[in-house]
VEXTOR-354575 format. One record per atom (N, C-alpha, C): x, y, z. Coordinates in steps of 0.02 Angstrom, whole numbers, plus 50000, padded with zeros to 5 digits. Last residue first. Layout:
N
XYZ;...
***
This chain:
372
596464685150187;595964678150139;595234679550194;597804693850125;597224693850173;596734687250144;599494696150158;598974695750120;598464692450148;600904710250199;600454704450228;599844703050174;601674719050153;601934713650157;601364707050180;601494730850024;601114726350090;601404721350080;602034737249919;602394735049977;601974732350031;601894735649739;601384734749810;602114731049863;601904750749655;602374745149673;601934740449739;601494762049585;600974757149585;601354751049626;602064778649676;602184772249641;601484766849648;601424792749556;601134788049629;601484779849618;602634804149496;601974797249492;601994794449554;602644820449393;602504815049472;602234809249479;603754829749293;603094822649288;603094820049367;604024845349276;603984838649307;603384834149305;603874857249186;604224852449183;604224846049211;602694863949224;602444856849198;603044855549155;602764876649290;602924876149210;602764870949196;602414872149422;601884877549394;602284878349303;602794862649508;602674860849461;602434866349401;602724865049658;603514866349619;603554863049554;601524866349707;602234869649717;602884870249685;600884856749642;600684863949679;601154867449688;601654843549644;601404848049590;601094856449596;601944843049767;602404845249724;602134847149669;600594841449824;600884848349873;601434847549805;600134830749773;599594834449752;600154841549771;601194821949836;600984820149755;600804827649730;600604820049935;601304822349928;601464825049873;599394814449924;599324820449963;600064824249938;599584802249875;599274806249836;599374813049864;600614798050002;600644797649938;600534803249900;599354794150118;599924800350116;599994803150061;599114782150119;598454789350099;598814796250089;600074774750160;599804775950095;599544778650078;599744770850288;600044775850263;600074778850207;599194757850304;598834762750302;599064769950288;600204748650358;600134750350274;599654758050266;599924745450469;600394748550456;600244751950380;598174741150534;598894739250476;599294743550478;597024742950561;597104743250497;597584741550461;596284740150715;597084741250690;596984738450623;595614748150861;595534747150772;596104747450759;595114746851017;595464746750959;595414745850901;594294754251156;594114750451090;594654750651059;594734751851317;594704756851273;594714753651196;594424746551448;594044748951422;594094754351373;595664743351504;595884748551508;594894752551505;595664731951442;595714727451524;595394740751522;595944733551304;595134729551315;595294730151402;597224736551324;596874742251318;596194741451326;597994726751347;597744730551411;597414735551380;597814717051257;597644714551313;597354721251356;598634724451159;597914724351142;597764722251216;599714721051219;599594728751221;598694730851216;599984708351189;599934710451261;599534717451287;599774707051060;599484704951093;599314706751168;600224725250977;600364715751006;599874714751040;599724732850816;599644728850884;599684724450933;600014738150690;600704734250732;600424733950813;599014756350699;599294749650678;599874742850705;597834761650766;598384762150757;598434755950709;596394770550846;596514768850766;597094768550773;595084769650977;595994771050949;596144766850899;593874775851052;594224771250998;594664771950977;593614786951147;593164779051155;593564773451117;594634795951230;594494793351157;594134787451186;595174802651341;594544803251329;594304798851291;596494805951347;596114811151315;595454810351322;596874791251413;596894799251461;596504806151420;597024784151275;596264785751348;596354790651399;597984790051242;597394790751220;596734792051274;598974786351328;598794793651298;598064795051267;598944773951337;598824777051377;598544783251373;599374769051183;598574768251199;598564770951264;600364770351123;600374777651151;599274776051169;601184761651087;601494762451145;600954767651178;600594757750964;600284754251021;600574758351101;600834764050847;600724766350874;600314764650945;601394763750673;601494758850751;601344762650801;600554771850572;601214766250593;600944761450656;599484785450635;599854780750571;600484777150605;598504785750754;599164786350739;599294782950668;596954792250825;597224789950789;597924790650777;595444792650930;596344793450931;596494791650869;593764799250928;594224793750888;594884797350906;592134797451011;592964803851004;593454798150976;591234789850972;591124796450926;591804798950935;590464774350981;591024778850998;590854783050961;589444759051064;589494769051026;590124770251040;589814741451038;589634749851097;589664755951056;589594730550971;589014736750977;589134741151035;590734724050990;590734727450922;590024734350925;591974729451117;591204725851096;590924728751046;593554726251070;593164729651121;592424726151099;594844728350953;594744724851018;594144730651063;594984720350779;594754726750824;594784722850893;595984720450616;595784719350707;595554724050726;595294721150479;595674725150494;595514719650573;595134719150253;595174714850320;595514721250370;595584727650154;594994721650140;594854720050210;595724747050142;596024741050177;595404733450168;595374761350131;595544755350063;596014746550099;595124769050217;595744768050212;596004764150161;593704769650207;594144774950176;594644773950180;593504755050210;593234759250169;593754764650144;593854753350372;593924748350292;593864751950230;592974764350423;593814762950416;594084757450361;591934757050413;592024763750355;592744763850374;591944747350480;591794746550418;591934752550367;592374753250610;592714746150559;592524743750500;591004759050628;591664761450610;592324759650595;590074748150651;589984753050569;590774757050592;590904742650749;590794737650699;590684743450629;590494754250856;591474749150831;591304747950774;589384763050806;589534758650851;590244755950811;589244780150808;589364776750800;589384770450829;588854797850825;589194792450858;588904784950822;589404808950718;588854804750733;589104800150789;590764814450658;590134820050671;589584815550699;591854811550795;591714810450709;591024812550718;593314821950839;592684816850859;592304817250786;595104817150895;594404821550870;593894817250875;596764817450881;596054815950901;595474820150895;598374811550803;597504816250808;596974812050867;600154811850815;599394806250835;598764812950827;600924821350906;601174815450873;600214813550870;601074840550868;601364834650896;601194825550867;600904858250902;601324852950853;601384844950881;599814869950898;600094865150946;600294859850877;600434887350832;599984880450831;600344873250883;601234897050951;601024895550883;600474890550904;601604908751075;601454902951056;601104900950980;602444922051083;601794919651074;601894912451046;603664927851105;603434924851131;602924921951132;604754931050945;604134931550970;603914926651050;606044939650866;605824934650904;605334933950939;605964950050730;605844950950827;605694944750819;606604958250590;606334952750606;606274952750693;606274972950470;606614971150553;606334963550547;606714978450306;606244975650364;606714974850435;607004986550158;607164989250229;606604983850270;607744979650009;607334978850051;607504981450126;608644985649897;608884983749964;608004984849985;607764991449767;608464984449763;608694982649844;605964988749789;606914992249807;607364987549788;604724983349772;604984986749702;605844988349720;604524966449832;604514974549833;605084978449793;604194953249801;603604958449800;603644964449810;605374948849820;605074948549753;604474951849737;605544948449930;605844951949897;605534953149841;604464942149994;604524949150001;604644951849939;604804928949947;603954933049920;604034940349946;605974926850034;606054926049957;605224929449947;605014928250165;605794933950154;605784933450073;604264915450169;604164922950153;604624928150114;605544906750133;604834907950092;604774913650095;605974908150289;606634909050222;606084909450188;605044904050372;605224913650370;605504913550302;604554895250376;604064895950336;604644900850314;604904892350538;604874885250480;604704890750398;603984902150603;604744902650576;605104895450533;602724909750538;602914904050577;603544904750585;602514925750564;602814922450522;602834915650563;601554941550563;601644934450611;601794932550558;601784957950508;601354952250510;601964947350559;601544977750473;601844970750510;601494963450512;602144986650367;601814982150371;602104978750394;602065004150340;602675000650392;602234993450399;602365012550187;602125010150224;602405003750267;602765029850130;602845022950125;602235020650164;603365041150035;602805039150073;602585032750057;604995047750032;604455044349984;603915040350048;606405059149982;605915056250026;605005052250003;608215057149957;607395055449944;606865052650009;609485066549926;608885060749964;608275062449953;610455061949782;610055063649816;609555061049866;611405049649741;611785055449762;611375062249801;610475045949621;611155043549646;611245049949665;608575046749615;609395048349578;609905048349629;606965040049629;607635044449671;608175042749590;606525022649651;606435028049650;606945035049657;607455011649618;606705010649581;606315019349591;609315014649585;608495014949635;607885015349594;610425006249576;610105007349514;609035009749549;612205013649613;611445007449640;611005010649568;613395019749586;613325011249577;612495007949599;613185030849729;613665027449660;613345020349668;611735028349828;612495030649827;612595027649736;610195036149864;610505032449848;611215034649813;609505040450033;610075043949981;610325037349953;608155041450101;608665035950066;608885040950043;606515038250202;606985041650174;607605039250159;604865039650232;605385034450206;605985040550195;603415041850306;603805043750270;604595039950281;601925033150338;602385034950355;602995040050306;600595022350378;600765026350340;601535030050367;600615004750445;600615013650471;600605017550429;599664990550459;599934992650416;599985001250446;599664971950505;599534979550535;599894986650504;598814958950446;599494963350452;599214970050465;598344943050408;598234947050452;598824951050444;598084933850303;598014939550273;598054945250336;596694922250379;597364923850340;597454930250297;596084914950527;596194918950474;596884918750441;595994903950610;595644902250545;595624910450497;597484908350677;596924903250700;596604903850615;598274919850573;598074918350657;597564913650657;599514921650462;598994918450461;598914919250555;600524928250418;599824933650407;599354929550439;601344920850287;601174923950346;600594928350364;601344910750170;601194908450234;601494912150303;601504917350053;602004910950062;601784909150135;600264924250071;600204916650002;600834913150028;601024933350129;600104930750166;600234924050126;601774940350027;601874937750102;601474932350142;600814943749929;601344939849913;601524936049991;599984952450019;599574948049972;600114943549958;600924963950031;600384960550085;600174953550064;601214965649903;601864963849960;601344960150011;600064973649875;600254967949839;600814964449860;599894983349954;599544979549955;599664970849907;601124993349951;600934990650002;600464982149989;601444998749805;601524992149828;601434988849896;601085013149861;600845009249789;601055001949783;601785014749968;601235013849991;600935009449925;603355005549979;603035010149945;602295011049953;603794999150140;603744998050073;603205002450032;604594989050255;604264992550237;604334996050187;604154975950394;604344978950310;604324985650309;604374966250509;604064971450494;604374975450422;603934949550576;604054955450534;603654959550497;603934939350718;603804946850708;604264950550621;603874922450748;604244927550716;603844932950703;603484907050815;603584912750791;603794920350777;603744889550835;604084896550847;603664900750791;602394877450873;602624882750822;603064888550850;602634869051004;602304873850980;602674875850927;602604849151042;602954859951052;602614863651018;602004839851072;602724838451064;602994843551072;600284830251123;600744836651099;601414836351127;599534819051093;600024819151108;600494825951101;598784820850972;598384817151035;598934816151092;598214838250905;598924832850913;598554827450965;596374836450862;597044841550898;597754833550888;595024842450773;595624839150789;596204842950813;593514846050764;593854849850822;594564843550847;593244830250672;593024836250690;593464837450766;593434816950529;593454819850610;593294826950611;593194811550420;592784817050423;593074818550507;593964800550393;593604798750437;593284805350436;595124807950318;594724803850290;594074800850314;595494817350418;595244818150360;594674813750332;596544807750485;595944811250529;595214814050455;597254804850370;596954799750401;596404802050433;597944816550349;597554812250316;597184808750356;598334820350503;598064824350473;597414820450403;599464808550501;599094809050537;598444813350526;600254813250378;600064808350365;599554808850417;600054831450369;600354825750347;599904819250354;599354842550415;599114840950343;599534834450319;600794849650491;600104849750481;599974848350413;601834834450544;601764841050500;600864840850488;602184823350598;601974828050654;601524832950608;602314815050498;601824812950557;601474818450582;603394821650447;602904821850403;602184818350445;604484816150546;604144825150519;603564825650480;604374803450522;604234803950598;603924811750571;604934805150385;604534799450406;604094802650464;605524806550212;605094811250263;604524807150320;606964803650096;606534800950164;606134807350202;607604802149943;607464807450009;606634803050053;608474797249841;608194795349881;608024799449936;609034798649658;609214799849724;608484798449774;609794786349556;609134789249571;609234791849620;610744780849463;610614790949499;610074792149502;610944768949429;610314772249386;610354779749410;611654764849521;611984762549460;611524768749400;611204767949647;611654770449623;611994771049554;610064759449649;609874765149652;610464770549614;610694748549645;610254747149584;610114758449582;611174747349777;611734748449710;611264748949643;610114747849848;610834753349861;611054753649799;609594734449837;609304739749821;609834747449808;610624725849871;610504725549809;610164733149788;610654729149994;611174730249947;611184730349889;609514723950053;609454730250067;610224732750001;609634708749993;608994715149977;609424721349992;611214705249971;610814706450002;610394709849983;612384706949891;612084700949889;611564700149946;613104716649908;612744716349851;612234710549831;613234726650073;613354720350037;612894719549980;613824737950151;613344739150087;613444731050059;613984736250305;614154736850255;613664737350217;613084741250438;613804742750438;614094741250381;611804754650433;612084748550401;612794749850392;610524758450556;611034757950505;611734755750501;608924757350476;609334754650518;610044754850509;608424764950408;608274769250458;608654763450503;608734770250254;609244767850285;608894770150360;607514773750201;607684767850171;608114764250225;606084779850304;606904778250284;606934773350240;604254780050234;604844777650279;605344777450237;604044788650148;603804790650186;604324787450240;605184798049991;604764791149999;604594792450081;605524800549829;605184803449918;604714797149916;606704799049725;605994794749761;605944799249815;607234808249575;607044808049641;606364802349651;607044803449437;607734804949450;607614806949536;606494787449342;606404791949387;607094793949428;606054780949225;606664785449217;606724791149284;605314769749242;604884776249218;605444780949206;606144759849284;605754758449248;605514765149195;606704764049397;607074763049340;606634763449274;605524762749469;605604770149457;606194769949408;605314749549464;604894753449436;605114760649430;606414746949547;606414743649485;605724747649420;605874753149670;606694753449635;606504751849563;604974742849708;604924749549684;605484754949624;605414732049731;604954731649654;605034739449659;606434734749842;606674733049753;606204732549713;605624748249911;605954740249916;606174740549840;605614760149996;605964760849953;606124751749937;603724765850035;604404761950057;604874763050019;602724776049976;602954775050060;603534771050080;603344787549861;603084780149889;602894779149953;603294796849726;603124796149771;602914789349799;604504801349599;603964795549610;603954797449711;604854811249460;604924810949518;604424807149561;605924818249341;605284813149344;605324811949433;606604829049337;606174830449289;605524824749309;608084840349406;607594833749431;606994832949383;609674839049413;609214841949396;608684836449406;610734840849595;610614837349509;609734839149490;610934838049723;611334843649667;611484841649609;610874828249801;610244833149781;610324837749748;611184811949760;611144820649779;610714824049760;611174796349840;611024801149783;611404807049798;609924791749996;610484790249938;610464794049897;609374799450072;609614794050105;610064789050051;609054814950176;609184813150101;609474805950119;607784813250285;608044818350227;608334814650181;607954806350449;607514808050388;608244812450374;607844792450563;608374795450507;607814800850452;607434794950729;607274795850650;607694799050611;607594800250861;607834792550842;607844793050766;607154811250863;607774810850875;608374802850866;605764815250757;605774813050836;606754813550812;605504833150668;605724822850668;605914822850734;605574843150652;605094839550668;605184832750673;606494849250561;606774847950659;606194846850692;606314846150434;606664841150469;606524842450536;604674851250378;605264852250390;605694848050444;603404850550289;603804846850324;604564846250353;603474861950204;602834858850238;602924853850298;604714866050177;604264870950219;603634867850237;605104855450119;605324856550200;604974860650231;604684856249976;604444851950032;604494852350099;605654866649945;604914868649988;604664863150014;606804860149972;606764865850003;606004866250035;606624849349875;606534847549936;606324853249984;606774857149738;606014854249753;605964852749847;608084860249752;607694864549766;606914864449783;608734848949766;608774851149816;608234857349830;608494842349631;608204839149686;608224845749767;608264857049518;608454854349566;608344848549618;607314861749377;607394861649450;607764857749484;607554870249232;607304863449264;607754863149339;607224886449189;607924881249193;607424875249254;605884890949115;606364889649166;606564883749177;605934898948950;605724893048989;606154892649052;
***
């Protein structure tokens, strides 16, 4: 049976989906109470960290929260016990629950919170609505017994290289001849100590994101028969995927505000939402941001968007985007929550495959606002 996992090691791959140096520069993310150098068996997904939650993951025996917003994203000159935010600290501490945050990175990350959301609305031909940088990528080149060529290919490709636009599995493969003298002390999959060997290989190259490379490299190894793996890695000038803040896209029908305030109700699971513009005009190209996302109604309409999906709308802001002629839909902050299940679905996928770990969706309700 395998030895039960790590907080640090479950996070690892989380990072490969979401990795920290995606976070804006203001944003506390990663670990925010606890350690991560402890075994991990129950593990709750939230969007906040308040005290019903706390109290529920005591509840269930939970030894990691990932949670979407910081706990500590303001930060705090004492720990007082007689305060919410203190109380929560010490309830966490008393029980070793540890606490890991994925807020602003998990915005940007493909398939994160922004991504949901676009999803849920069926959008089409989505891009960042705001682009932030490009994917670095990486050149490697292997190389490896021709009788294991193909199954190294296949291991590599699954931890996420190989991939170009809507293919996957891309690599450029040479035939070749190999050669090694293995010394004292090695134990070679092919050959005897002390003779060289020559063996017909193969030279397989593929595209690596570089967020991803440490993954691959571990699916190499493990996919090729040598005790010393022979590859090169090259820094790449090619541009990756565009990385950035907010979607836009267009929804397969056009629409008027009002039926798309209604199915936004719908798929977001929200009772009540604001809108600003005329409930019967058509839209079809939709902006969208999870959170707070009023600062960036310029951006939008510079893309084009008929309707912009955010949340935490002021008054003033709403003012200029109706002065701007650009529709609003604001669902709430809360709307994040679609995340969750999604987070939920990538640890069990990943770092669940013995079904030591239990994952739960917290049931805790952090909406702060109630609707009549």
């Amino acid at each position: 049976m395998q030895q039960t996992l790590t907080a640090q090691e479950i996070i690892r791959k989380f990072e490969q989906w979401s990795p920290k140096h995606l976070a804006f520069d203001w944003d506390n993310v990663g670990l925010q109470v606890g350690s991560l150098n402890k075994p991990v068996k129950n593990i709750m997904v939230t969007l906040d960290v308040l005290e019903n939650v706390v109290d529920e993951a005591i509840e269930k025996g939970i030894d990691l929260i990932i949670a979407h917003h910081p706990l500590l994203f303001v930060k705090l000159n004492q720990i007082n016990f007689d305060t919410p935010k203190g109380r929560v600290v010490k309830k966490l501490i008393q029980h070793d629950i540890t606490v890991y945050a994925a807020h602003t990175n998990l915005d940007v990350a493909k398939g994160g919170v922004n991504d949901v959301m676009a999803e849920a609305l069926q959008l089409e031909e989505v891009r960042p609505l705001l682009e932030t940088g490009k994917e670095d990528l990486v050149k490697l080149t292997v190389f490896v017994p021709e009788s294991h060529a193909d199954l190294l290919r296949d291991a590599i490709s699954e931890a996420g290289a190989g991939h170009i636009g809507n293919y996957s599995h891309c690599t450029f493969q040479l035939s070749g001849e190999g050669t090694f003298k293995p010394q004292d002390g090695t134990n070679p999959y092919i050959g005897q100590a002390g003779e060289l060997e020559k063996v017909s290989e193969k030279r397989v190259e593929t595209i690596v994101p570089k967020a991803k490379l440490s993954v691959v490299l571990q699916a190499m190894e493990n996919a090729h028969p040598y005790e010393e793996v022979a590859y090169d890695l090259y820094p790449l000038l090619n541009e990756g995927e565009s990385q950035g803040v907010g979607r836009i896209g267009l929804l397969p029908n056009s629409v008027t505000l009002k039926e798309l305030c209604e199915h936004v109700k719908e798929e977001y699971s929200v009772p009540s939402l604001r809108f600003v513009g005329d409930e019967n005009k058509k839209v079809q190209k939709v902006a969208l941001l999870g959170g707070s996302g009023e600062k960036y109604i310029h951006q939008a309409k510079r893309n084009g968007a008929d309707v912009y999906i955010t949340g935490d709308m002021t008054f003033h802001m709403a003012q200029d985007a109706y002065e701007m002629g650009l529709s609003v839909i604001d669902p709430g902050h809360h709307v994040e929550k679609l995340v969750c299940p999604v987070i939920g679905e990538f640890i069990e996928r990943e770092c669940n495959q013995d079904q030591q770990l239990k994952v739960f969706i917290s049931e805790a309700d952090t909406e702060p606002f109630k609707f009549v």
